[in-house]
C-alpha angles and dihedrals in degrees: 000000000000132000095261095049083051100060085029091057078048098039102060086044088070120079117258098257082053088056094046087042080057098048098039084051096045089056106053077045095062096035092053084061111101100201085026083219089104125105104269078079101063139076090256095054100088117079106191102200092068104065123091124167101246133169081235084066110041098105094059087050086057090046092054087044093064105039085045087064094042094056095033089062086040087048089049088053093054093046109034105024102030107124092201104059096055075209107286098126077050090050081044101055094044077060090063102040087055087061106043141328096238083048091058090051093048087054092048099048094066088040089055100043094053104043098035101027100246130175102246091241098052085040082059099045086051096047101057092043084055104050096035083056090056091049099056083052103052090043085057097051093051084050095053104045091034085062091038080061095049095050092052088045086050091043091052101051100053 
C-alpha cells in the first residue's frame, strides 16, 4: 500500500468539516512556506490527530470550505467537461468507486495534482471530500429508488 492510499484509506473516515479544517490548514501551511518546497506540501504533512473543530479555528474551516468549493467545481470540469478525456478518468474513478471509497480517492489525488497543480496533501483532502460527496449521492439514489420499488411491490399485492 502506498503512502497516498494510506492517508486516503484516513482521510474519508473523517467527517466532511474535518476535512475542510485540514484543508483549510494544509493550505496556510503551504502558503506560510517561502520556497513552497517545504513539507506542508507533501502526503506526510497531515497529521490527523491534531485537528479539532474549535471556535478558536473557525476561520480556517471557512477558509477550507471555500476553497473546497472553488477546486470542486474546478475538479467537476476536469472529470465531467474535459473534451479531451471522452470520459474514461471519469469510468476510472466509478471503478474505484465499485471497489472502496478510500480506493476512489487514491485514484483522484494523482488525477487532481497533475491536471490542476495541486500540492499532493490538499489533492488528498479534495479527493476524499469529493468522493465521499459521490458516495452519499449514489447511496441516496439507491435509497430512493430501492424504496420507489417497495412501495410499487406493496401497492401490487393489495
Amino acid at each position: 500500500m502506498t503512502q497516498l492510499d494510506e492517508l486516503t484509506e484516513k482521510l474519508v473516515e473523517l467527517d466532511d468539516n474535518q476535512l475542510m479544517l485540514h484543508l483549510g490548514m494544509s493550505t496556510q501551511g503551504i502558503s506560510k512556506d517561502l520556497e513552497g518546497q517545504t513539507r506542508s506540501a507533501s502526503i506526510d504533512s497531515i497529521d490527523l490527530s491534531l485537528y479539532e473543530i474549535t471556535r478558536s479555528n473557525q476561520d480556517t474551516l471557512h477558509f477550507g470550505q471555500r476553497l473546497f468549493k472553488r477546486l470542486n467545481a474546478s475538479s467537476y470540469e476536469l472529470l465531467c467537461k474535459d473534451p479531451f478525456d471522452d470520459g474514461e478518468t471519469l469510468q476510472k474513478l466509478n471503478e474505484a468507486l465499485k471497489d472502496s471509497i478510500a480506493k476512489a480517492a487514491g485514484f483522484l489525488a494523482p488525477v487532481l495534482v497533475a491536471n490542476l497543480g495541486l500540492a499532493p496533501a490538499i489533492a488528498a483532502i479534495i479527493a476524499a471530500l469529493i468522493v465521499k460527496t459521490i458516495s452519499k449521492a449514489f447511496a441516496d439514489e439507491i435509497c430512493a429508488t430501492w424504496k420507489q420499488s417497495l412501495d410499487a411491490s406493496a401497492n401490487s399485492t393489495t
